[in-house]
C-alpha positions as CSV (number, residue, x, y, z in Angstrom):
1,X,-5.0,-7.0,29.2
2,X,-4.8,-4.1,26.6
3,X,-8.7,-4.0,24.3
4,X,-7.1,-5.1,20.6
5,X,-7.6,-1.9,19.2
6,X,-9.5,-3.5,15.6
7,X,-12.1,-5.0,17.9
8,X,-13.4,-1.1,19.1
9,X,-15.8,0.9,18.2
10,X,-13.4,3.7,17.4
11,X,-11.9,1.3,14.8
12,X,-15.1,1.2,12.8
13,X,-15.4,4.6,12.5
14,X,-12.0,4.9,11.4
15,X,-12.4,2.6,8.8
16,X,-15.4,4.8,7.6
17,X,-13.8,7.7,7.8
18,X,-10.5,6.7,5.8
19,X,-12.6,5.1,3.3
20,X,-14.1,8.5,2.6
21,X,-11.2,10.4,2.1
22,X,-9.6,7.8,-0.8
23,X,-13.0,8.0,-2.8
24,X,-12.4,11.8,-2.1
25,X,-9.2,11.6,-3.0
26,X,-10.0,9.4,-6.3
27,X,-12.2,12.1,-7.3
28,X,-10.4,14.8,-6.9
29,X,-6.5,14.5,-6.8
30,X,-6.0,16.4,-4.6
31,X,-2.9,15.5,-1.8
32,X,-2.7,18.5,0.7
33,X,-6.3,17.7,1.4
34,X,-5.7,14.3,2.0
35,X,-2.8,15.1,4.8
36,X,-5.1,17.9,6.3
37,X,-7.9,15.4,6.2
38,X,-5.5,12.5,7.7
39,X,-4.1,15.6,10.5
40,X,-7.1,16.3,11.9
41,X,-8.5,13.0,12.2
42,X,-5.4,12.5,14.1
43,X,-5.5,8.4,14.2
44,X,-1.9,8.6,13.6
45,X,-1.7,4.6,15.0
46,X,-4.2,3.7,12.1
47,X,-2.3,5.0,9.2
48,X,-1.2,1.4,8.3
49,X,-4.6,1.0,7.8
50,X,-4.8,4.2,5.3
51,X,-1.7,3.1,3.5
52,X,-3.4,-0.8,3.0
53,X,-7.0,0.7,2.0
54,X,-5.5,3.0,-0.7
55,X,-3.4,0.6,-2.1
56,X,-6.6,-2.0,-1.8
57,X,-9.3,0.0,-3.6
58,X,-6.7,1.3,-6.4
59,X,-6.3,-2.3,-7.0
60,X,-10.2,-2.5,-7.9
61,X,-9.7,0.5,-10.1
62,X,-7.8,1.9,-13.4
63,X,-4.2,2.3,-13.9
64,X,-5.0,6.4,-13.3
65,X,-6.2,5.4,-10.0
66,X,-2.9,3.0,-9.1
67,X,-0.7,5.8,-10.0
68,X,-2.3,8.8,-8.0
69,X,-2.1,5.8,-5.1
70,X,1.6,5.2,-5.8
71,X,2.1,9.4,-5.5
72,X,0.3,9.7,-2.9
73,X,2.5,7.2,-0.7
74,X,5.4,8.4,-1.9
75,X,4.0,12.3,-1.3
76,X,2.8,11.6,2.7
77,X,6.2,9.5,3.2
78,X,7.8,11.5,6.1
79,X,5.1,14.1,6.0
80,X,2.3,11.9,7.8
81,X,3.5,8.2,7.7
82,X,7.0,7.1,8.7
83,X,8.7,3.8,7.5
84,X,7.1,1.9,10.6
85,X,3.9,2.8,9.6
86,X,4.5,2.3,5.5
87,X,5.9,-1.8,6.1
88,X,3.2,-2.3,8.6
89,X,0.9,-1.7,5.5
90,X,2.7,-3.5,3.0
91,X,3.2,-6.4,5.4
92,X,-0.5,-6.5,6.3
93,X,-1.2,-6.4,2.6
94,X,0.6,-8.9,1.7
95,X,-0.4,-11.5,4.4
96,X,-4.0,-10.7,3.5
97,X,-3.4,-11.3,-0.2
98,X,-4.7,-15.1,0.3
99,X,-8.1,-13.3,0.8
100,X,-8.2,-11.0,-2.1
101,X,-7.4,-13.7,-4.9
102,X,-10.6,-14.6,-5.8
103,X,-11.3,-10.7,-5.5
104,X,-8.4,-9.4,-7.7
105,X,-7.4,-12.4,-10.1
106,X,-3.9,-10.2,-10.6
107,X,-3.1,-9.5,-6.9
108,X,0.1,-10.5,-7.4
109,X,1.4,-8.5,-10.4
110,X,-0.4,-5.5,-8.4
111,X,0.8,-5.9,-4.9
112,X,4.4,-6.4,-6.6
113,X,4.4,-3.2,-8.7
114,X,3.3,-1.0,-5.6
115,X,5.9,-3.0,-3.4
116,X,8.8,-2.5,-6.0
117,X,7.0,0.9,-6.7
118,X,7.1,1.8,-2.9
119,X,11.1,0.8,-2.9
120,X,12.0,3.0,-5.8
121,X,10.1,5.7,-4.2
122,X,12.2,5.2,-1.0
123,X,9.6,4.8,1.2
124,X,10.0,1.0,1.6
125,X,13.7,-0.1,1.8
126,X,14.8,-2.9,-0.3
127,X,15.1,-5.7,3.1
128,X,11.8,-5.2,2.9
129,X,10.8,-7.9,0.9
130,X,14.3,-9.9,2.6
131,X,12.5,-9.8,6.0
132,X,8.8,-10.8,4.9
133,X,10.2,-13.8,2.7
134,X,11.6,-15.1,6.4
135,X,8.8,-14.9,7.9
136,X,6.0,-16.4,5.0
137,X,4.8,-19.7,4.3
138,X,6.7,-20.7,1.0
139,X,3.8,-22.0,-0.9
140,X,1.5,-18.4,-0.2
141,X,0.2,-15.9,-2.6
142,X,2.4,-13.8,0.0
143,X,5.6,-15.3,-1.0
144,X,5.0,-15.2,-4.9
145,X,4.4,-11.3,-4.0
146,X,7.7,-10.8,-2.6
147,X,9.6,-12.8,-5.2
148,X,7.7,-11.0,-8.0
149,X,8.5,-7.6,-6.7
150,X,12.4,-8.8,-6.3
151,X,12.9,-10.9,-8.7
152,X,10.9,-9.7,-12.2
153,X,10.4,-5.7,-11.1
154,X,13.8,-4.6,-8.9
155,X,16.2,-6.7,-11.0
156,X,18.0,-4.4,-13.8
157,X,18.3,-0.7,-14.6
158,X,15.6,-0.5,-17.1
159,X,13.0,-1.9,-14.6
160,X,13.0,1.0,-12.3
161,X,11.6,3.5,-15.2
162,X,9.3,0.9,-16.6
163,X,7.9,1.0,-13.0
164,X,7.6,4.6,-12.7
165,X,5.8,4.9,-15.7
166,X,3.9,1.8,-15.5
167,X,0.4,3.1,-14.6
168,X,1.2,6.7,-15.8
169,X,0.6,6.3,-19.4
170,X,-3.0,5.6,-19.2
């Protein structure tokens, strides 16, 4: 039987690592270094993680923050993450959501706006949020994500530049 690859050591040390190069990266702004960074660590089957991290600690953070995270995404998409690795972050954010409640009263307005954010960017399609809903529990912080990010910010024409300039006017 396969080791689960969370439960290594390497695992930790990836966590580290990636955790140092987003407080870089809040710091600085600065994207190639981020993909050169991300390239030569060359833990291309823990991007997911990457992709949930960023979006996790620009949650804790201003709107400046949420924005570079958003760009960032969108600037990597097809450069260093695919679409595989893109939903697996999205979908493992979005399960882990019941966690972060107490952590991040607005979770779910966030986690919405990067979703929607991340399908007006192209870099999540819109099933996305189609194919989580099936496969949530209906009363979960999970679903009310989904149906946020369909429903209130990917409904209507004006949404989609209210969403691109949410978090850039600050």
């Amino acid at each position: 039987m396969a080791e689960d690859p969370e439960d290594s050591p390497k695992y930790e040390e990836m966590q580290e690592e990636m955790t140092m190069i987003i407080r870089e990266f809040f710091l600085n702004d600065d994207v190639n270094q981020v993909e050169t960074d991300l390239r030569e660590l060359n833990w291309n089957f823990y991007h997911y993680y990457f992709v949930k991290k960023l979006v996790s600690m620009a949650m804790d953070r201003h709107d400046r923050e949420k924005e570079m995270a958003a760009s960032l995404i969108s600037s990597l998409y097809d450069v260093v993450f695919d679409s595989a690795t893109i939903r697996k972050a999205f979908t493992k954010l979005v399960v882990s959501a019941e966690d972060l409640i107490l952590d991040v009263p607005n979770i779910i307005d966030v986690v919405s706006l990067f979703i929607a954010r991340a399908v007006i960017d192209e870099v999540l399609p819109p099933s996305f949020l189609t194919k989580i809903l099936n496969t949530l529990n209906e009363d979960s912080i999970a679903v009310q994500i989904a149906v946020r990010a369909q429903k209130v910010y990917l409904t209507g024409t004006l949404k989609v530049d209210n969403i691109l300039h949410r978090w850039s006017s600050s």
